[in-house]
C-alpha positions in Angstrom: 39.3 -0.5 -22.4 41.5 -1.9 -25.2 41.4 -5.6 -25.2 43.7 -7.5 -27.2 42.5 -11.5 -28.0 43.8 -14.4 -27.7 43.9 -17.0 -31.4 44.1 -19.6 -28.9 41.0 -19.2 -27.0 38.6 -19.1 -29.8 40.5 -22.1 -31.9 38.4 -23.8 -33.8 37.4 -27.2 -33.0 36.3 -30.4 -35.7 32.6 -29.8 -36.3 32.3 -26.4 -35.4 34.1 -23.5 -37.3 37.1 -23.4 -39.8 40.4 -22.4 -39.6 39.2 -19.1 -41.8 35.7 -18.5 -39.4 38.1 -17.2 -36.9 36.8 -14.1 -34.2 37.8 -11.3 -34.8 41.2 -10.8 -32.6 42.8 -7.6 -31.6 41.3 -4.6 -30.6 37.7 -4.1 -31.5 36.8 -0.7 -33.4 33.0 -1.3 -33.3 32.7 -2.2 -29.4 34.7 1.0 -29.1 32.3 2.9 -31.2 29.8 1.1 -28.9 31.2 2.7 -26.3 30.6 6.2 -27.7 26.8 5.7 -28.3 26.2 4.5 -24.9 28.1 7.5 -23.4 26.3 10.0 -25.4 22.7 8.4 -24.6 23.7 8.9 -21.3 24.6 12.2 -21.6 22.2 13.6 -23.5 19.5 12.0 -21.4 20.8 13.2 -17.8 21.6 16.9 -19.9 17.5 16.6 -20.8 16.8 16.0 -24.2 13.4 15.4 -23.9 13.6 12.8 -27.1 16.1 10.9 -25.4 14.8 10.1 -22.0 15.4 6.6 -22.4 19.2 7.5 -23.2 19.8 5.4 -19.9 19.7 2.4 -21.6 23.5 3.2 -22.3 24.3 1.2 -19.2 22.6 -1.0 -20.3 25.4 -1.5 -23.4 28.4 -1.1 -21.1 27.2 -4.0 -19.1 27.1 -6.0 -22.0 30.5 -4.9 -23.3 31.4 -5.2 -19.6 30.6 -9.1 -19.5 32.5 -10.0 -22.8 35.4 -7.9 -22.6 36.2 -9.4 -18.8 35.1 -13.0 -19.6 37.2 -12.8 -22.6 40.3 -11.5 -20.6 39.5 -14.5 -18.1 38.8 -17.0 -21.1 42.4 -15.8 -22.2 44.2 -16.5 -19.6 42.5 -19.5 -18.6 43.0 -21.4 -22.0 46.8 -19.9 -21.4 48.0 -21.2 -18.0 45.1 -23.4 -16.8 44.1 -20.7 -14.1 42.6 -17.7 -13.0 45.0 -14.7 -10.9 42.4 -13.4 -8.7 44.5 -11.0 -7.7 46.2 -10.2 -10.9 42.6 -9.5 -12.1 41.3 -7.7 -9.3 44.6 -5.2 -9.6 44.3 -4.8 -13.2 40.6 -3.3 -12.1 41.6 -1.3 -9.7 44.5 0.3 -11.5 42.0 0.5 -14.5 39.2 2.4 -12.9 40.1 3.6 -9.3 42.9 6.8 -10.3 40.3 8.7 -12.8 37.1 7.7 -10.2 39.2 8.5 -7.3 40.1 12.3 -8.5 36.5 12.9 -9.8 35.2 11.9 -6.3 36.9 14.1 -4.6 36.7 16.9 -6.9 32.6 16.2 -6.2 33.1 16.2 -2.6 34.7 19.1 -2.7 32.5 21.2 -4.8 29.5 19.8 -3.4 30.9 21.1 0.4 32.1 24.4 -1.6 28.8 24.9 -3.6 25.9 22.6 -2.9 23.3 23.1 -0.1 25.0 22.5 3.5 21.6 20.4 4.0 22.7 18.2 1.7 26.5 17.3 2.4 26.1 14.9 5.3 23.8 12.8 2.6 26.3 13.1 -0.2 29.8 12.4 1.6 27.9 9.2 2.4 27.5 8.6 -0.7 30.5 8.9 -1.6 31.9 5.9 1.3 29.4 4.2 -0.6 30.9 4.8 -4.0 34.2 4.2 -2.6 33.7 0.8 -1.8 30.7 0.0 -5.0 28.0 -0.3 -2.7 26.1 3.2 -3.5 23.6 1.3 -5.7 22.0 -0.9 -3.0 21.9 2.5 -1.0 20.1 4.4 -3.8 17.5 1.7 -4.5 16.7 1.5 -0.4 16.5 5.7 -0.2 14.1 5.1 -4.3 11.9 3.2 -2.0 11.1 5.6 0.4 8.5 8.1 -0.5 10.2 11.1 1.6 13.4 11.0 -1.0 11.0 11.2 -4.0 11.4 14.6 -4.8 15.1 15.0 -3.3 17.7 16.2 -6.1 19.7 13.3 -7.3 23.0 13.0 -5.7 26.1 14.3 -7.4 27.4 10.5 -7.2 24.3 8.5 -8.2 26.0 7.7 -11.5 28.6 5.4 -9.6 25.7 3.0 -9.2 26.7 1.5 -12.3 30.3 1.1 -11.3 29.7 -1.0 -8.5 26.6 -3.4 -10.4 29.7 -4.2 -12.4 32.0 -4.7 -9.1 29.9 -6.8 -7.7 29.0 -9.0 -10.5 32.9 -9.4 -11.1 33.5 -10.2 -7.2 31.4 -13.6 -8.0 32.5 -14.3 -11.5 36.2 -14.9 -11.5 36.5 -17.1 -8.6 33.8 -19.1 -10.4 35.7 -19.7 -13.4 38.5 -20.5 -11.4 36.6 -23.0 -10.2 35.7 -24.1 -13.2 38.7 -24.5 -14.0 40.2 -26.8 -11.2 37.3 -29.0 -11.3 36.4 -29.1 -14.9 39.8 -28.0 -16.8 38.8 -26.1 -20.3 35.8 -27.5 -20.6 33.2 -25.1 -21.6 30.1 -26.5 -21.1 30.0 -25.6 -17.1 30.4 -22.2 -18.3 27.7 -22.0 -20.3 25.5 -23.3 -18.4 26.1 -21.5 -15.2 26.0 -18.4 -17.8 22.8 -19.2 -19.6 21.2 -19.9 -15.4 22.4 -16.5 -14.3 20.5 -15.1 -17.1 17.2 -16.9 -16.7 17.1 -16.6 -13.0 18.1 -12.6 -13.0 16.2 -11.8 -15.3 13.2 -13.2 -13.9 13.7 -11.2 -10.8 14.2 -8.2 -13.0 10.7 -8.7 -14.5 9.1 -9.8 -11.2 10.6 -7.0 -9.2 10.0 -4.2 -11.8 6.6 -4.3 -11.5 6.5 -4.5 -7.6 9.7 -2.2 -6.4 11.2 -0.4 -9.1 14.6 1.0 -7.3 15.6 -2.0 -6.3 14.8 -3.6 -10.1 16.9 -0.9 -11.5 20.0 -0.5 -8.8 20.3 -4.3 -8.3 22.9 -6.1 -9.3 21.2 -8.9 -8.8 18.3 -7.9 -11.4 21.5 -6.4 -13.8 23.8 -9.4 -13.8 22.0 -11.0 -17.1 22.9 -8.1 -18.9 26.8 -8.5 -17.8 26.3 -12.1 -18.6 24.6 -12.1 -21.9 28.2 -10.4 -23.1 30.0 -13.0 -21.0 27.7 -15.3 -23.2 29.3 -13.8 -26.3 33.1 -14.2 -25.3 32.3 -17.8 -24.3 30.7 -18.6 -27.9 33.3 -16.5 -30.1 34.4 -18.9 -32.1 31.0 -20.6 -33.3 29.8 -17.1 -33.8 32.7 -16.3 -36.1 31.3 -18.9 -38.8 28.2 -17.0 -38.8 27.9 -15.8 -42.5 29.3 -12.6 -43.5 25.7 -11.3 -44.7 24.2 -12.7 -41.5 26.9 -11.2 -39.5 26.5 -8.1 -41.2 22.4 -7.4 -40.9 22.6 -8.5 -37.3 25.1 -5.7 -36.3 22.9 -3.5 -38.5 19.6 -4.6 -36.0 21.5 -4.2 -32.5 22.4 -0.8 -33.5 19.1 -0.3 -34.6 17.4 -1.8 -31.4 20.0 0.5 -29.5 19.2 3.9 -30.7 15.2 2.8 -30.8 14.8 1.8 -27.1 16.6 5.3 -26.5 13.8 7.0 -28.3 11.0 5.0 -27.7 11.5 4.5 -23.4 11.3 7.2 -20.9 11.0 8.1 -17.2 8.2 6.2 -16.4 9.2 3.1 -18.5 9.5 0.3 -16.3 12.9 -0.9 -16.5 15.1 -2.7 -16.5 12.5 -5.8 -16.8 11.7 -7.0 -20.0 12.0 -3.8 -21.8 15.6 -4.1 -21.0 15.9 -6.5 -23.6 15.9 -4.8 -25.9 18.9 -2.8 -25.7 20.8 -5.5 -24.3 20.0 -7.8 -27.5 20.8 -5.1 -29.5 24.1 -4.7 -27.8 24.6 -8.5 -27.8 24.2 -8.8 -31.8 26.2 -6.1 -32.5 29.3 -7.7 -30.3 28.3 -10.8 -31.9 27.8 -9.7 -35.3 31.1 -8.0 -35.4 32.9 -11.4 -34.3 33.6 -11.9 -37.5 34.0 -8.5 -39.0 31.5 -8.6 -41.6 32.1 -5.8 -44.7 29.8 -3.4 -44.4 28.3 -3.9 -41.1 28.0 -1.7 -38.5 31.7 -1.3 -37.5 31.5 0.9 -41.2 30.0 4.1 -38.8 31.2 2.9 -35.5 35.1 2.4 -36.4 34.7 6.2 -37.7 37.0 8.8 -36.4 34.6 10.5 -33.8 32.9 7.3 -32.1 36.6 5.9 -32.0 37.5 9.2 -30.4 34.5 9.5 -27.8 34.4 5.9 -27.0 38.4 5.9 -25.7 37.1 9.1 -23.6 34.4 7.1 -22.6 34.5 6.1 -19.1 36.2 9.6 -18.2 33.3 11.4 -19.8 30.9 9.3 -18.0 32.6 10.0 -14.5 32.9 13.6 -15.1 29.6 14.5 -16.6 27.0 13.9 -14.0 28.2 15.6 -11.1 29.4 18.9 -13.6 25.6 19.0 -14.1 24.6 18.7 -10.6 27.0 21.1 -9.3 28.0 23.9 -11.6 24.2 25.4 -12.1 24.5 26.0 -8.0 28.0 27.4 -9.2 26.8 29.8 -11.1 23.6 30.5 -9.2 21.3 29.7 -12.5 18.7 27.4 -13.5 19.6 24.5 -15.3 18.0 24.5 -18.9 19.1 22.3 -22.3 21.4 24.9 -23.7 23.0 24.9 -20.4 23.3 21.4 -19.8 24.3 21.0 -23.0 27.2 23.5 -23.1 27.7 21.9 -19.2 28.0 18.4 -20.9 31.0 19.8 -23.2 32.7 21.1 -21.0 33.0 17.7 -19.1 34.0 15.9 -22.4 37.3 18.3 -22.0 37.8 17.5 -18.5 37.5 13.8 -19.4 39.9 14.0 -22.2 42.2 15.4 -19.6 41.3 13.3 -17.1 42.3 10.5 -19.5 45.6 11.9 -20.6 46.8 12.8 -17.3 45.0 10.3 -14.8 43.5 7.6 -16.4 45.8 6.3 -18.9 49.4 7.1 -17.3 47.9 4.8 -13.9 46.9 2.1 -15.8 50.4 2.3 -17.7 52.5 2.9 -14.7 55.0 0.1 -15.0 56.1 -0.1 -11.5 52.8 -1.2 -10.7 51.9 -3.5 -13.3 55.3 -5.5 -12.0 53.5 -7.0 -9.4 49.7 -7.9 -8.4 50.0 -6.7 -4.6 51.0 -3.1 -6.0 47.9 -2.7 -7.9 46.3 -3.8 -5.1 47.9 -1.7 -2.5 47.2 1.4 -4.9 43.6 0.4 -5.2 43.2 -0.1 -1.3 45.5 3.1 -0.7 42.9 5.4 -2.9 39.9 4.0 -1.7 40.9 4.5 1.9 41.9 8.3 1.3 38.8 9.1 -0.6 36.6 7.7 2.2 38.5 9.6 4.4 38.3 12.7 2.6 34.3 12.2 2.7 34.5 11.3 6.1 36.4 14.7 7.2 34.1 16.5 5.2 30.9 15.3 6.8 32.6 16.1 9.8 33.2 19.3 9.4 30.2 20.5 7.2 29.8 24.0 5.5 28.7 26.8 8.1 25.6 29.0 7.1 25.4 32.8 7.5 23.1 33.4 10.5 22.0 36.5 11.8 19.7 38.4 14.0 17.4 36.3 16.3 13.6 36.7 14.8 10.6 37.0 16.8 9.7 33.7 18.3 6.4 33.2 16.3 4.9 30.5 19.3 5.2 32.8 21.7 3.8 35.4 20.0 0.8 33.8 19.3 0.6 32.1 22.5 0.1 35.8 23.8 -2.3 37.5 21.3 -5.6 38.3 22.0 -6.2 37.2 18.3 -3.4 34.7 17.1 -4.7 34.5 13.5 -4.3 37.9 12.9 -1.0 38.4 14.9 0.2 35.3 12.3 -1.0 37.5 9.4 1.0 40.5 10.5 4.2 38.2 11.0 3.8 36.6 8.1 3.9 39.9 6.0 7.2 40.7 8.4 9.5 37.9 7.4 8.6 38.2 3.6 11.5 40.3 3.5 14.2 38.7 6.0 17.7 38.7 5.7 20.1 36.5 6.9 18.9 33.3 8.2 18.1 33.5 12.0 20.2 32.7 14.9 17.0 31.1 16.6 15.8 29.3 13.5 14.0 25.9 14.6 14.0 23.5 13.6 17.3 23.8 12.2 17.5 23.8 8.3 20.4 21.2 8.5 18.3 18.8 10.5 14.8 19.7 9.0 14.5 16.2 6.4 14.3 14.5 10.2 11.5 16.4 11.1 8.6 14.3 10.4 5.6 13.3 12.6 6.0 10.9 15.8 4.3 8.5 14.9 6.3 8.0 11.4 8.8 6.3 13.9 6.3 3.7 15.3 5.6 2.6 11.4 1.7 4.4 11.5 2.1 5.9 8.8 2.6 3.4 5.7 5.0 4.0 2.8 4.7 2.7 -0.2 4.8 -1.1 -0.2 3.8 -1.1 3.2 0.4 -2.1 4.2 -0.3 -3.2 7.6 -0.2 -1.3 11.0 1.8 -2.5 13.5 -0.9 -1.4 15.9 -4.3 0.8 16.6 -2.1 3.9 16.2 -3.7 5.3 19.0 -3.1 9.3 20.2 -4.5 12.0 21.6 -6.3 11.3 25.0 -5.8 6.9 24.1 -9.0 6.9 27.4 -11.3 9.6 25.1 -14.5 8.8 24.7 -15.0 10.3 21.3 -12.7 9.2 18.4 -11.4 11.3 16.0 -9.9 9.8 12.8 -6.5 11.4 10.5 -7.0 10.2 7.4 -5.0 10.9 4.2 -1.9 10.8 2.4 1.3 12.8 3.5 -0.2 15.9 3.7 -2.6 14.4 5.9 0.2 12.9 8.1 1.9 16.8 7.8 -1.1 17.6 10.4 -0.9 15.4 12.9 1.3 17.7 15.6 -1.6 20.1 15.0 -5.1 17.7 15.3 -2.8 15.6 18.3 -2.3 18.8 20.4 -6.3 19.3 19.8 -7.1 16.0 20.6 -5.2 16.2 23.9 -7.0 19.4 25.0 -10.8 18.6 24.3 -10.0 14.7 25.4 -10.5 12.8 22.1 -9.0 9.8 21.0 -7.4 10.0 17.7 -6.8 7.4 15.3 -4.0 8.0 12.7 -4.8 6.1 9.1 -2.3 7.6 6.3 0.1 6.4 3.5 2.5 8.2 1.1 1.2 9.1 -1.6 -1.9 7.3 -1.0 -4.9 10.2 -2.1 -8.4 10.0 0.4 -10.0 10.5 -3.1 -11.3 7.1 -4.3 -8.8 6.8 -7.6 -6.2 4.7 -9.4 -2.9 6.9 -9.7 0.6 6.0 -11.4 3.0 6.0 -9.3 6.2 7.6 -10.7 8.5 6.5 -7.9 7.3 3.0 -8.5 6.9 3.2 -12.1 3.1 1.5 -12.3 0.0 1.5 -10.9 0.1 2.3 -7.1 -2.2 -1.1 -6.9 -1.7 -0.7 -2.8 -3.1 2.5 -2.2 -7.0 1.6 -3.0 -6.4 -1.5 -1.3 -5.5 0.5 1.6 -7.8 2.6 1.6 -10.8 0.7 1.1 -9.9 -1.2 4.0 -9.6 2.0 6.4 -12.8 3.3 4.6 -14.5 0.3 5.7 -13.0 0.4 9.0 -14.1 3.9 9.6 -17.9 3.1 8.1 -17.9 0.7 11.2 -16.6 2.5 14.3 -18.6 5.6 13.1 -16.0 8.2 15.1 -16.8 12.0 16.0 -14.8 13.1 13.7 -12.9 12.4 10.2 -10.3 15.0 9.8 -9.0 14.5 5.3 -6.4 16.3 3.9 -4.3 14.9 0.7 -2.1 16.5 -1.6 -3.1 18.1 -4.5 -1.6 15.7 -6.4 -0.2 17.2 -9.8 2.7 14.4 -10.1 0.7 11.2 -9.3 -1.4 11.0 -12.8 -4.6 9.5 -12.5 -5.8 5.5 -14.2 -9.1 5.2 -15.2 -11.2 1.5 -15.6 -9.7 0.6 -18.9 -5.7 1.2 -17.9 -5.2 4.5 -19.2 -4.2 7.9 -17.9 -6.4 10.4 -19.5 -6.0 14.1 -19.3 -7.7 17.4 -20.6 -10.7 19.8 -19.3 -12.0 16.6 -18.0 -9.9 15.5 -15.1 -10.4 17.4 -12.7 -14.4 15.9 -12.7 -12.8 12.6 -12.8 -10.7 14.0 -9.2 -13.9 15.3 -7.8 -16.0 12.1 -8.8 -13.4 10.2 -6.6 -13.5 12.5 -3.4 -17.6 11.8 -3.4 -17.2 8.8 -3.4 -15.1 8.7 -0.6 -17.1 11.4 1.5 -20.6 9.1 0.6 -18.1 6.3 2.1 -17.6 8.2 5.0 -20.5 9.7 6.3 -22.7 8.4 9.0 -25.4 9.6 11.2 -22.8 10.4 13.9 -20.0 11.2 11.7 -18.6 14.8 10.7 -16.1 15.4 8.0 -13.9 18.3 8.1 -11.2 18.3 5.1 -8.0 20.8 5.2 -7.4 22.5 1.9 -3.8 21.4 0.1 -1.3 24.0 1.7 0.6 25.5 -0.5 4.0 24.0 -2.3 7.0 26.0 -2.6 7.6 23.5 -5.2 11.3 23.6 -4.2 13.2 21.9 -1.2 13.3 25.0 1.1 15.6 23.9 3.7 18.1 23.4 0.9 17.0 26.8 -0.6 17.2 28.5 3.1 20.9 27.0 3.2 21.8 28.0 -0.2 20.5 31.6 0.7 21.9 31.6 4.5 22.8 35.2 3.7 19.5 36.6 2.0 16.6 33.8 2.9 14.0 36.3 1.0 14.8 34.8 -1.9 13.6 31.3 -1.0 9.9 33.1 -0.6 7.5 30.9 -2.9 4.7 32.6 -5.1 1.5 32.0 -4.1 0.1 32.0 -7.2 2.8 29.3 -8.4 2.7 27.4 -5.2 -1.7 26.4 -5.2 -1.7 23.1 -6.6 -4.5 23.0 -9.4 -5.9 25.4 -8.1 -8.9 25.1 -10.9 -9.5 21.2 -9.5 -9.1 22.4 -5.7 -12.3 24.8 -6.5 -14.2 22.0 -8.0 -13.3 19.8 -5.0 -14.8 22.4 -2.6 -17.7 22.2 -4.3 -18.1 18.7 -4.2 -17.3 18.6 -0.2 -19.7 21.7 0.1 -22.4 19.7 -2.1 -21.7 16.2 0.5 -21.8 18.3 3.6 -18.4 18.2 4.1 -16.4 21.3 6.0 -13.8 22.5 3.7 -10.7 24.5 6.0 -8.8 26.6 3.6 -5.1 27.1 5.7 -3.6 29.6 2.6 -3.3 32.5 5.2 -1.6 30.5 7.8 0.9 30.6 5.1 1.4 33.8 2.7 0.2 37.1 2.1 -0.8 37.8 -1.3 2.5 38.3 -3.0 4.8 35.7 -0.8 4.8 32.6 1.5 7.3 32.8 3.1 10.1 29.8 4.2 10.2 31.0 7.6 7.8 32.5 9.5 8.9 34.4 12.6 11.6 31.6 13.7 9.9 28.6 12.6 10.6 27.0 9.7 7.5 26.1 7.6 8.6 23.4 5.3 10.7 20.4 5.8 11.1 19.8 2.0 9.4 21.0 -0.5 5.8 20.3 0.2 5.4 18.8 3.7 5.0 21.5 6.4 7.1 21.3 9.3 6.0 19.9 13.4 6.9 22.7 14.8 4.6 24.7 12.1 1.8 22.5 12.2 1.8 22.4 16.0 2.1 26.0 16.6 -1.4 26.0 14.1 -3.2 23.8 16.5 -5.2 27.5 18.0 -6.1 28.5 15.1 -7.3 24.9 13.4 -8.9 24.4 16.2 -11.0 27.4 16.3 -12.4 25.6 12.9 -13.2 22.1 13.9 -16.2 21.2 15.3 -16.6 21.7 19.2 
């Protein structure tokens, strides 16, 4: 955005700054060349430059040239007429941003219906309502939190999160300067101390809330707003900062760059940001606006006022629209993997749709003199292209995309139901549909609806998420009158059984008791939680408390499974995540100690293997692949989960007098496991197994428990 200042805003006043220790007016080369950095951190980040993970701290610069481009607009006009145009401001922003967001939405929308998964375009044309109206980011940090969406492929509008921090911090700010500004007139002071508030108190909660919930930390604006008004900060102290000496001026541009381009090399995924390792980049954004106030020689602007960064920072917020959801989409375009060179060359190609984009969309709108003429036009506009591209989501979720269907398959519950020997009729139909075609007419449940197909008693909150840590009751099922108890007790891929042990607790009269958590292993260890971003502090809490619990009612039966956990690394005593040969002894170390917590003179343990991982969303696969759904059959040999430490687990159980089940067959031959068996489904996602699956294996799981 080019900003021209106002002489009169940063005057200088007795005491402060000279006549000569003026800001820098006019348009500002270096924030320009600001703007190219952050854009190309960004990019280069999301295009997987595995160097440049932390390239997201390139928001982290907008916001800050965000806050004191806007204040200084605001500042402008204030110290010109004595007021603040909410409306003139609010249609200068949407005329600003809405044309070129408007048109890349619904380009998105409409490749994603054309191209992406079916399963997913229910999902994404919310998103987009969301985007529309620069709430998305509240709706990403809610879905972060939950530990189903953890491995769900990012949406093709996540990047709008950013947009609509920004929004929302410029809903609030305005009308408080304007009323500033009819109780307090010019004065400063108000401003500055409502500022310097808004950044102690946000980010405090940024801190405090990165270390507990990290979505909502990084999609808040509440935990973002210090960022936007460190830079409103800036515009409010121009003038002082212009007496700063030229030297000064000059080596503190020199160290915000610096602290930039560091924090994008030194951070990555499992950085906990924003918190205080956002300060970083934000200071170093901050001194290089600041810096440049005065436009030192030879700071630097010297590099950032350069042809190329002037270039890529005026096709800045085009390229930054454009470039995410070209790399989300066009790899299902083109039916490929994503890798660097592609992403890169991807990443490109979306710099020359942004250039167009700005020639033809972005900067004619914002030009458009009929518009400009009056504040309710730019307003209308705004409303009138919000409203379209919310209906265009809206129509699309309506009418989704239609998968190829063919041939009704063999109804695999039946077909057990009536064998003499239902493992081995499972076998034989297992080899059968490694080679099916077109997705079947029968299929259930439906690939569309599968993400919804999760365990009953998910809905009655027994089975905790993340942060959660308290049953809302016994979580009783089975036979609730049994007189032996039976106890579920593991993570997800525990929880993944319970159609399967509740139909076999209903038959042979037991009461079950249901004690899992995502993510939350049975072995007694200290992961990192990536979703969260630290230690997952909750789940030994947990689990030493159902442990416990379990010592004391001394059931029938304890029935463990838990993943096989290859994206949860592992904390030992002293804080640190080791790996190597010796790991896996670590892993096996913590499952006997949980089995020696477990056992009692009336107790027997029965633990299900891992089953295996596709290791890719297989509904979406299955939709992608309507027409030829062999090619969504996972490797076997890819989809055991360590199978080295699964081995020396065995051993362990074997060693503790623990049953190990191994369920591999109930799922692949040796060269395939396939994505549906028969008619059934077998995954919801792309490791949890499906209800009708597991409840169709309740025969042949229960031929292995104990009588």
């Amino acid at each position: 955005m080019s900003v021209t200042y106002d002489a009169q805003l940063h005057s200088a006043r007795p005491g402060t700054a000279s006549p000569s220790a003026q800001p820098h007016l006019g348009f500002r080369p270096d924030i320009e060349g600001m703007r190219a950095i952050a854009v190309t951190l960004v990019v280069l980040s999301h295009a997987g430059i595995t160097s440049l993970e932390g390239g997201y701290v390139g928001v982290d610069v907008f916001f800050v040239i965000s806050g004191f481009l806007i204040t200084t607009l605001l500042l402008k006009e204030l110290s010109r007429t004595g007021t603040v145009s909410l409306a003139t401001f609010y249609a200068r922003r949407a005329t600003r941003l809405l044309p070129a967001s408007t048109v890349v939405l619904l380009v998105t929308v409409t490749a994603a219906w054309l191209w992406l998964p079916a399963t997913r375009f229910k999902s994404i044309s919310l998103d987009a309502i969301y985007a529309t109206f620069y709430g998305i980011n509240w709706r990403l940090a809610n879905e972060g939190v939950q530990y189903m969406n953890a491995s769900a492929e990012p949406s093709p509008l996540q990047h709008f999160w950013s947009l609509a921090v920004e929004e929302q911090f410029y809903l609030v700010w305005p009308l408080l300067l304007l009323i500033f500004a009819l109780v307090w007139g010019k004065r400063r002071a108000p401003v500055i101390i409502t500022l310097m508030l808004v950044v102690a108190a946000s980010l405090t909660v940024s801190v405090l809330q990165t270390s507990t919930s990290a979505p909502w930390a990084y999609f808040g604006a509440h935990t973002r707003a210090w960022e936007l008004a460190v830079g409103a900060l800036i515009a409010v102290g121009a003038a002082r900062l212009a007496g700063l000496p030229k030297t000064l001026a000059a080596a503190l541009t020199w160290a915000g760059l610096a602290a930039v381009v560091v924090s994008a090399f030194l951070y990555d995924e499992e950085t906990p940001f924003p918190g205080s390792a956002a300060l970083l980049p934000v200071l170093g954004a901050a001194a290089i606006i600041a810096g440049g106030t005065s436009a030192p020689a030879g700071g630097a602007a010297t590099i950032l006022r350069t042809w190329p960064f002037q270039q890529i920072g005026r096709y800045s917020y085009s390229w930054y629209l454009w470039h995410w959801p070209v790399l989300m989409i066009v790899p299902h375009m083109l039916d490929v993997e994503p890798n660097v060179p592609l992403n890169l060359g991807l990443a490109a190609g979306a710099l020359v749709l942004a250039i167009g984009s700005y020639h033809f969309i972005e900067n004619p709108a914002r030009n458009q003199a009929w518009v400009k003429a009056k504040a309710r036009r730019g307003l209308a506009v705004g409303l009138a292209l919000s409203c379209f591209a919310a209906l265009v989501a809206q129509a699309g979720a309506m009418k989704p995309p239609q998968l190829a269907k063919g041939a009704p398959a063999v109804d695999t519950a039946a077909a057990l139901a009536a064998a003499a020997d239902p493992e081995a009729e499972l076998r034989r139909i297992i080899a059968a549909s490694a080679g099916t075609g077109k997705l079947p007419s029968n299929t259930t449940p439906k690939v569309q609806s599968a993400w919804k197909d999760k365990p009953v008693y998910y809905n009655a909150g027994c089975h905790l998420d993340y942060l959660d840590a308290v049953m809302p009751n016994q979580c009783v099922y089975g036979d609730p009158a049994g007189t032996r108890t039976v106890v579920l007790f593991g993570d997800s891929h525990a929880a993944h059984w319970f159609p399967a042990v509740d139909t076999i607790a209903k038959e042979r009269g037991w009461k079950l008791l249901v004690r899992t958590k995502s993510a939350c292993n049975a072995a007694s260890v200290l992961t990192f939680s990536p979703g969260l971003k630290r230690d997952y502090t909750e789940c030994p809490a947990w689990r030493a408390e159902v442990l416990a619990e379990i010592k004391k009612a001394q059931p029938y039966l304890v029935v463990i499974s838990s993943s096989g956990n290859n994206g949860n690394p592992l904390v030992d005593e002293a804080g640190n995540r080791p790996s190597g040969p010796g790991l896996d002894a670590e892993w096996a170390a913590g499952w006997e100690t949980t089995y020696r917590a477990l056992k009692g003179p009336k107790t027997r343990l029965v633990q299900i293997r891992d089953t295996p991982w596709p290791g890719y969303n297989m509904p979406e696969c299955l939709a992608e692949h309507s027409d030829k759904v062999a090619r969504c059959a996972a490797q076997p040999a890819k989809s055991i989960v360590l199978p080295d430490r699964q081995v020396l687990v065995a051993r362990t159980a074997k060693t503790n007098g623990v049953q190990m089940i191994d369920p591999l067959p109930w799922f692949c031959t040796a060269d395939a496991c396939p994505g549906l068996i028969g008619n059934v489904l077998v995954w919801r996602d792309d490791d949890h197994i499906t209800t009708r699956y597991s409840t169709m294996l309740a025969p042949l799981l229960s031929a292995r428990l104990p009588k």
